[in-house]
C-alpha positions in Angstrom: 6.0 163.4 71.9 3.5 163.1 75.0 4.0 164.0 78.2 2.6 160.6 79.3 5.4 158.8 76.7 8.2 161.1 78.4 7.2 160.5 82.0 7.4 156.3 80.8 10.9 156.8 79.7 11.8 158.5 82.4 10.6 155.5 84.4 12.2 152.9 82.4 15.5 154.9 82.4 15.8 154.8 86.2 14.8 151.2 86.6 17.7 150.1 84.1 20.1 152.4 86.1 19.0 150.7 89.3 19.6 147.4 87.7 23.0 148.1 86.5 24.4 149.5 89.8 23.1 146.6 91.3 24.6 144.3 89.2 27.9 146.3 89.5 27.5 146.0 93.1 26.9 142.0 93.0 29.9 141.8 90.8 31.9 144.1 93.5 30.7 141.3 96.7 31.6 139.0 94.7 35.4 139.5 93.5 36.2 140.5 97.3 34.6 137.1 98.3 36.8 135.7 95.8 39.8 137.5 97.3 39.4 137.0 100.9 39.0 133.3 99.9 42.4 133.5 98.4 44.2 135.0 101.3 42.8 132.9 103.3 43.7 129.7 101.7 47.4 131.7 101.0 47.7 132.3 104.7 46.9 128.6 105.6 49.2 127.1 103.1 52.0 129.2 104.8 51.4 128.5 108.4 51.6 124.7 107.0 54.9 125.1 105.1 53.3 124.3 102.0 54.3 125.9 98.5 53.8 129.4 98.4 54.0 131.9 94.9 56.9 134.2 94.7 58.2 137.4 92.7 61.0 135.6 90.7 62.0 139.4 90.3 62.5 139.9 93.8 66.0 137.9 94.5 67.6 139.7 91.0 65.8 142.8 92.5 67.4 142.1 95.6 70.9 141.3 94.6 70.7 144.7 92.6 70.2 146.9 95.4 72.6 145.1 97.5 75.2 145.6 94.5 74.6 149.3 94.5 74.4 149.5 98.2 76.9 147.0 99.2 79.1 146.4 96.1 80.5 142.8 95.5 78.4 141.2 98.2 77.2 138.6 96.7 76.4 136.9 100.2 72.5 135.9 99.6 74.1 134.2 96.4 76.6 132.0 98.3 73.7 131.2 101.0 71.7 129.7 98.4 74.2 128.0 96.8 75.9 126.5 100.0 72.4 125.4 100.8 73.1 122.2 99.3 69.6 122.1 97.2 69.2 120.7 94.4 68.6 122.6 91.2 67.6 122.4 87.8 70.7 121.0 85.0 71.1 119.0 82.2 73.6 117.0 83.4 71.8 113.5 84.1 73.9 112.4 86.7 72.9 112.4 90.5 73.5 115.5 92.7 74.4 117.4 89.7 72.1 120.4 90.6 73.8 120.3 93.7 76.9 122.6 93.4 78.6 122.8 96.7 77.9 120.2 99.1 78.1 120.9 102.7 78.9 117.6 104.3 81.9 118.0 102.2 83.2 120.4 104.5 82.5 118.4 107.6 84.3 115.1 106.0 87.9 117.6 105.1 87.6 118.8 108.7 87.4 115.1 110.5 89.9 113.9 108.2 93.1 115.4 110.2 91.8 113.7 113.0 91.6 110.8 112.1 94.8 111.2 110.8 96.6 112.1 114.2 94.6 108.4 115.6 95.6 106.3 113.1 99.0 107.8 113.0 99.4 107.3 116.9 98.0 104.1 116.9 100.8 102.4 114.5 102.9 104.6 116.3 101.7 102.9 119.8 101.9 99.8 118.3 105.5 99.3 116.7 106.6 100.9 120.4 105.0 98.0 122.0 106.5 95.5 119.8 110.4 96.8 120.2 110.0 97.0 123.7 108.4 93.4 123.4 111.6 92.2 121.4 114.0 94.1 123.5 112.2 92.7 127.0 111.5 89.0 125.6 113.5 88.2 123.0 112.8 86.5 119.6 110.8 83.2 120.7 112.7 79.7 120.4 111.7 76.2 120.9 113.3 74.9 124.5 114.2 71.2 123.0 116.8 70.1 121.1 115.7 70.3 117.4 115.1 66.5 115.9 115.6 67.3 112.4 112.7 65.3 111.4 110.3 67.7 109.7 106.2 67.8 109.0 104.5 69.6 106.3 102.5 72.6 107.8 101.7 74.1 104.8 100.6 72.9 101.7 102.1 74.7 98.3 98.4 76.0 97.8 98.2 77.8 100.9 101.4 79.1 100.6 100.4 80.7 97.4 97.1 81.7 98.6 98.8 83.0 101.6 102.0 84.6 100.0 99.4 86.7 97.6 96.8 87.9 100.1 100.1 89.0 102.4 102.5 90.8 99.3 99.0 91.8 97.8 98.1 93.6 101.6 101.3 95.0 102.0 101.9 96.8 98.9 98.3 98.2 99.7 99.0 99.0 103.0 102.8 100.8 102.4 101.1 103.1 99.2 97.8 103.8 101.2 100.4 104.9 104.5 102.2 106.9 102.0 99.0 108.5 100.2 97.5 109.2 104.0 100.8 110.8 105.8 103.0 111.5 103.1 102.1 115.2 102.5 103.2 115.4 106.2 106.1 113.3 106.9 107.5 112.6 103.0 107.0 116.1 101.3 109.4 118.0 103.6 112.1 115.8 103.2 112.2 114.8 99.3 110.0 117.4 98.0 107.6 118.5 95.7 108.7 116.9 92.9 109.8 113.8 94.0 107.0 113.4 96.3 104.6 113.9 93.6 106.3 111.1 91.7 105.8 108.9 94.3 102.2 110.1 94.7 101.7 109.0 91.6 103.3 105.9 91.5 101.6 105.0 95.0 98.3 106.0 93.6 98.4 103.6 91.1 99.3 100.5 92.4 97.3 100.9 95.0 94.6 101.1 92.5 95.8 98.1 89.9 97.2 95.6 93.6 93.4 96.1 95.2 91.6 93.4 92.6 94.5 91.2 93.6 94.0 91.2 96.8 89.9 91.1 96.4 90.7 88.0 94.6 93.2 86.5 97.3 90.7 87.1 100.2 87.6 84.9 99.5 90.3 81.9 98.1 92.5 82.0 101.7 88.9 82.3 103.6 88.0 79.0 102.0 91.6 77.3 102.2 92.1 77.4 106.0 88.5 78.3 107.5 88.1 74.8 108.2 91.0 75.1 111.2 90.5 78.8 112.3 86.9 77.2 113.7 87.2 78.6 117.4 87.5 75.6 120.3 87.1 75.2 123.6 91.3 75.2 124.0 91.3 78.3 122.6 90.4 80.6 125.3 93.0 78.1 127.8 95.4 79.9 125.2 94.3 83.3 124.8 93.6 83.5 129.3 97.7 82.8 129.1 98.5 84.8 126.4 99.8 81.9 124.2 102.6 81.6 126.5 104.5 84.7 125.4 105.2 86.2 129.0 107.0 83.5 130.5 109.4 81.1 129.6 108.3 76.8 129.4 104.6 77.5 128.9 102.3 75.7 126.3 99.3 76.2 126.3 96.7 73.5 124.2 96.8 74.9 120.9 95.6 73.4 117.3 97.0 73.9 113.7 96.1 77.4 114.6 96.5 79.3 117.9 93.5 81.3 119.4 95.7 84.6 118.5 95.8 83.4 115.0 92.0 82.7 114.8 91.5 85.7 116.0 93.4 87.4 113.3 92.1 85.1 110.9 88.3 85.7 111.6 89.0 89.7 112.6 91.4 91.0 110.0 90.9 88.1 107.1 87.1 87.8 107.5 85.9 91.4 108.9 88.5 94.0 108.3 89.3 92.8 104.8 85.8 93.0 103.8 85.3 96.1 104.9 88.2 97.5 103.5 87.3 95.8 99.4 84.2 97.0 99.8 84.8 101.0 101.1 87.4 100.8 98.3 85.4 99.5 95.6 82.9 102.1 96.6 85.6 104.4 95.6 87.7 103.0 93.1 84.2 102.8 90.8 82.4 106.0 91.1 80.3 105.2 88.0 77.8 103.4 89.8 75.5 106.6 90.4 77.0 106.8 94.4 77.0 110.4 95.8 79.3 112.8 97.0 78.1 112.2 100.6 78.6 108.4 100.4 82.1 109.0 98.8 83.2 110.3 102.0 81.9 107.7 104.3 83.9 105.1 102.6 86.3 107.0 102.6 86.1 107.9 106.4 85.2 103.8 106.7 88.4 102.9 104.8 91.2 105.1 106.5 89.5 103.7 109.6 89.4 100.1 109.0 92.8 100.0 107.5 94.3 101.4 110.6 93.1 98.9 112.5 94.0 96.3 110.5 97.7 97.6 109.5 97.7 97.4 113.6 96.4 93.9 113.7 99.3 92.8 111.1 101.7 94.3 112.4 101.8 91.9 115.2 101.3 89.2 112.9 104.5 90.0 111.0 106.4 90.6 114.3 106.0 87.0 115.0 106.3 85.6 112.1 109.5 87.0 111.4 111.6 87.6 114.0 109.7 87.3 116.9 108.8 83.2 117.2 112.5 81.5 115.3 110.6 79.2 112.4 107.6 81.1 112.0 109.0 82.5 108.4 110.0 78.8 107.9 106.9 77.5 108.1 105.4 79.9 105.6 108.0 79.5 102.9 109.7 76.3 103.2 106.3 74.9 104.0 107.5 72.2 106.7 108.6 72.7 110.6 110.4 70.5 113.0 108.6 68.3 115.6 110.0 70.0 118.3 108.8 73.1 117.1 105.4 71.5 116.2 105.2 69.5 119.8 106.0 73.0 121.5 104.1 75.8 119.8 101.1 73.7 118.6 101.0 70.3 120.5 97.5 68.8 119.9 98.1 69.2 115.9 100.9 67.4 116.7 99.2 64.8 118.2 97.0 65.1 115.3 99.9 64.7 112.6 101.3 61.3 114.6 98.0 59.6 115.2 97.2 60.2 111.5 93.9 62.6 112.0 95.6 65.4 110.7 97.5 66.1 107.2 101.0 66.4 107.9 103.4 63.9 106.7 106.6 63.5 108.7 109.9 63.3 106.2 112.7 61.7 107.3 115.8 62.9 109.1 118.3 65.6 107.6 121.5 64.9 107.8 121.1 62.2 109.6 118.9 63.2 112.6 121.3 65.5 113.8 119.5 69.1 114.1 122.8 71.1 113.6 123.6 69.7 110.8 119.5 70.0 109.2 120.5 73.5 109.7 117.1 74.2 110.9 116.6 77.6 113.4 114.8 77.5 116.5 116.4 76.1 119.7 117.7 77.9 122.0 121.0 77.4 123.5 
């Protein structure tokens, strides 16, 4: 071989080595481009909260040196679980990857005081009404009965009204049970016979509620037409229909303002509320979640308060606080005097003929001892 052929090589040998570093060098600028790019973009993405890649080894890494170092603290476990996230499952329902929710916690702790409200409130309110009936007395018409009686109610209403009542009671005694039995019933019968009663309460309160949904809407129909609020109302309500002094009657309709005020407040607004919190509950099928579970049931327990309150005045007087009330509502008729006294312009009404309410004729003659009818006061 020639020196001149050997020198060429030589050449051509360096030139490709210089070419191969460079290209090795290119290559070098080009993956730490690449990378810098990366961290970059990686750093950005967390100072913006968006997603970011993890080790999914590094929790079960975690949890394993925590076992060895801490055994059975399983605390980062619990924190994610209590989280209330949802995770991945099967189970296509709503909230199912969710398996400990935290508002759940907050609901059982507001729960025993709204227990301790509702409890003193009824409380409060029976108080008021003994003292009421031991101060006042039951309620009687001041002249002499006539024994000639008008229709008040119709057999309808008194049906409409006798189901919506019985239908609300029932609900009301096995919802009070349910609520404060645990604390008031359970130490005295207890366990077993409380949860007997439990159940029993459980259920009817559960089977009665479409009865009553029922009863609502047909009595909000029947006697909206004279719960409309008039002028004479607030004349009654500014005297308190009269019930604080003896020979006062104020104007009042087929239906006093106090009345109307039940009507349109626990009929119209408390009633709703309390079919539609329960319905929430009694169907859970309809895909509601955990979370609005417990605000109807915080909205129920609430609202029925209130309106166990509300009719509990109502039952005072129709029973044995105003002598005829109960009358009315299951004989269906009243005596003028009693009409003429406690609701005067329906009266009116009833004799000029603008107003249902026929007029029978005398019992026993006219005389109002013999009728045998309650109400006037000796």
């Amino acid at each position: 071989m020639s020196r001149a052929k050997v020198a060429r090589d030589r050449v051509r040998l360096r030139l490709d080595g210089g070419a191969q570093v460079k290209r090795t060098i290119r290559a070098l600028l080009v993956a730490l481009g690449f990378s810098a790019a990366v961290a970059v973009s990686q750093s950005a993405l967390a100072q913006s909260g968006g997603p970011q890649s993890a080790n999914i080894f590094d929790p079960a890494r975690e949890q394993v040196e925590r076992q060895a170092s801490q055994p059975l603290n399983n605390a980062p476990v619990w924190r994610a679980v209590n989280s209330g996230r949802e995770h991945t499952t099967n189970i296509p329902a709503r909230e199912a990857g969710v398996l400990i929710q935290s508002e759940g916690e907050q609901w059982r702790q507001l729960r025993p005081s709204l227990y301790s409200a509702g409890g003193a409130l009824l409380a409060a309110v029976i108080v008021l009404l003994i003292a009421f009936y031991l101060i006042r007395g039951p309620i009687r018409v001041e002249a002499p009965l006539t024994g000639r009686m008008i229709e008040r109610f119709s057999p309808v209403e008194r049906i409409a009204h006798w189901t919506m009542a019985i239908s609300f009671v029932v609900l009301g005694l096995t919802g009070l049970l349910l609520t404060f039995g645990k604390f008031l019933v359970l130490p005295v019968v207890g366990y077993t016979l409380f949860g007997w009663l439990a159940s029993v309460a459980k259920n009817l309160h559960n089977f009665v509620a479409p009865v009553f949904l029922v009863s609502i809407p047909v009595f909000i129909v029947i006697f909206v037409r004279d719960n409309l609020p008039k002028a004479y109302d607030f004349k009654w309500l500014a005297a308190f229909g009269g019930l604080f002094g003896r020979g006062s009657h104020p104007p009042s309709g087929r239906f006093n303002g106090g009345e109307k005020l039940l009507f349109w407040g626990l009929v119209c607004l408390l009633s709703i509320v309390l079919i539609v919190s329960g319905l929430v509950m009694l169907f859970p099928n309809f895909e509601q979640t955990r979370q609005q579970m417990q605000l109807a049931n915080t909205v129920h327990l609430i609202t029925a308060m209130l309106g166990i309150a509300m009719a509990l005045g109502h039952i005072y007087l129709g029973t044995i606080g105003q002598v005829g009330a109960y009358q009315a509502m299951r004989d269906g008729h009243v005596d003028e005097t009693w009409a003429k006294e406690h609701h005067p312009l329906w009266y009116d009404d009833v004799k000029s003929g603008r107003a249902r309410g026929a007029t029978s004729p005398d019992r026993a003659s006219g005389s109002p001892a013999a009728a045998g009818v309650p109400g006037h006061s000796d």
